[in-house]
N, C-alpha and C positions, 0 to 999 in steps of 0.2 A: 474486579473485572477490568481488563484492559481492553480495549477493541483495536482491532491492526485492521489497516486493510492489506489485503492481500490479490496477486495478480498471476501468480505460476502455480506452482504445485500444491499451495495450501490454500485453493480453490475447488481441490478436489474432496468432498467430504471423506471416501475412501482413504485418502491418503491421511486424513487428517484424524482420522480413526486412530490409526496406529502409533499416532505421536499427544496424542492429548486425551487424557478420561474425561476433563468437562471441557465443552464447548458449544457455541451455538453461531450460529451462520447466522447472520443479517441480510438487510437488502441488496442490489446490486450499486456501485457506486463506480465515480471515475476520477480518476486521481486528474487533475490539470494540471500543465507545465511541465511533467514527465513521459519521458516514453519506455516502452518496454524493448529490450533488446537481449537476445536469447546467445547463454555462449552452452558449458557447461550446465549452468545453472543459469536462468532467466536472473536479467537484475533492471535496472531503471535510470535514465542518462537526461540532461536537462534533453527538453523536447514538449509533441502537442500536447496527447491524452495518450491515457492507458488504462482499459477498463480492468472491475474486479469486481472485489464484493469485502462486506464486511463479516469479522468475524468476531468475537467474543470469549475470552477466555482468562482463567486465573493463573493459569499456566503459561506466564511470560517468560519465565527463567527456559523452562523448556524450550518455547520456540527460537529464545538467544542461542542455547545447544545446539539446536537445529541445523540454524541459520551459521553458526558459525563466528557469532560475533566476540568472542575470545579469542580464536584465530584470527583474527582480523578480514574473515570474509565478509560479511556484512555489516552494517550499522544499521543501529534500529534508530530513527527519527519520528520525530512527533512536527504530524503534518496538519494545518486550519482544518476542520472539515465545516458545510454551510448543506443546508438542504436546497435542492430546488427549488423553483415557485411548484413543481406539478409534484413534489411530494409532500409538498405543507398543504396543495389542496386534497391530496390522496389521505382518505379516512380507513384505506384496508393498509397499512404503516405495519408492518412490520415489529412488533416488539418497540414501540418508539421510547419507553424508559430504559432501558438496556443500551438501545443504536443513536438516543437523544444525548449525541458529545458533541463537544468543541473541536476536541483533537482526537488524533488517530496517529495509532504508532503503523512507521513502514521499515520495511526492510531494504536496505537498498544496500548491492554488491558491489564492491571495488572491480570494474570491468577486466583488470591484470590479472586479477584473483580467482574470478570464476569462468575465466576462460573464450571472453567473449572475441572473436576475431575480428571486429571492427575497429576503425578506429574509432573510440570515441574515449571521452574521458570528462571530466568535470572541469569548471573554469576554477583560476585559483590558485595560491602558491601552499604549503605546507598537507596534514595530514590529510588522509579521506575523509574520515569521516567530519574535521571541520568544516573541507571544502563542501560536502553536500549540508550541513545545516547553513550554513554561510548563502549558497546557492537559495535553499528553499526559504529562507528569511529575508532576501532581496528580491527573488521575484515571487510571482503572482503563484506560486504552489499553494494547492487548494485540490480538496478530496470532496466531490459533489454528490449526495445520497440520493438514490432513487431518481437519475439522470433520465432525457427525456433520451432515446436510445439512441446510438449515435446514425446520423442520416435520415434520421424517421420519427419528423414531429408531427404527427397527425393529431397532436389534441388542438 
């Protein structure tokens, strides 16, 4: 099993029906030091937070198809993940042998590639996909499980 997290379209269990026979959704999570930014295709640019969720599946080569990462639309990376303090005291967890990792693969899209009209782009001199491991291995990138929800700590 690999677990990705995910923040666009394979958020949607519907959608995700029809690209994967086994799968199973996790809790909800937030990726730190990325943001989401929508072109064509939603993809992720250095920046604050961007919420999602975890997902769980055997079917990695697939979601590479998917995604594109042959053509060089995305790159799949492997991002820290760390639990909260309020999910290591949370006893209703989720599946926590399954969703209980270190790291978590992401997808992230070359901004050129899937169409984004902003400017934005990664810091960095040679390919994409270096520049964003490069990126997320310098700074504080960090995928946090079972967040406390954004705006709204009342515990």
């Amino acid at each position: 099993m690999t677990v990705v997290f995910v923040y666009g379209t394979l958020t949607d269990p519907q959608q995700v029906s029809t690209l994967l026979d086994e799968c199973r959704f996790g809790p909800p999570a937030v990726c730190h030091g990325l943001q989401r930014v929508d072109g064509r295709y939603p993809t992720l640019v250095p920046g604050e937070q961007v919420a999602g969720r975890l997902l769980a599946t055997p079917e990695i080569d697939r979601l590479d198809g998917y995604e594109g990462v042959d053509r060089g639309l995305y790159c799949r990376c492997t991002v820290p993940v760390l639990m909260s303090p309020r999910a290591e005291k949370d006893e209703t967890k989720v599946d926590g042998s399954m969703f209980d990792v270190d790291t978590a693969a992401v997808y992230i899209g070359a901004p050129n590639r899937v169409g984004v009209s902003e400017d934005v782009d990664w810091p960095g001199s040679g390919a994409f996909d270096h520049r964003v491991v490069d990126y997320i291995e310098t700074n504080e990138v960090h995928i946090e499980i079972n967040p406390v929800e954004m705006g709204n700590d009342d515990s």
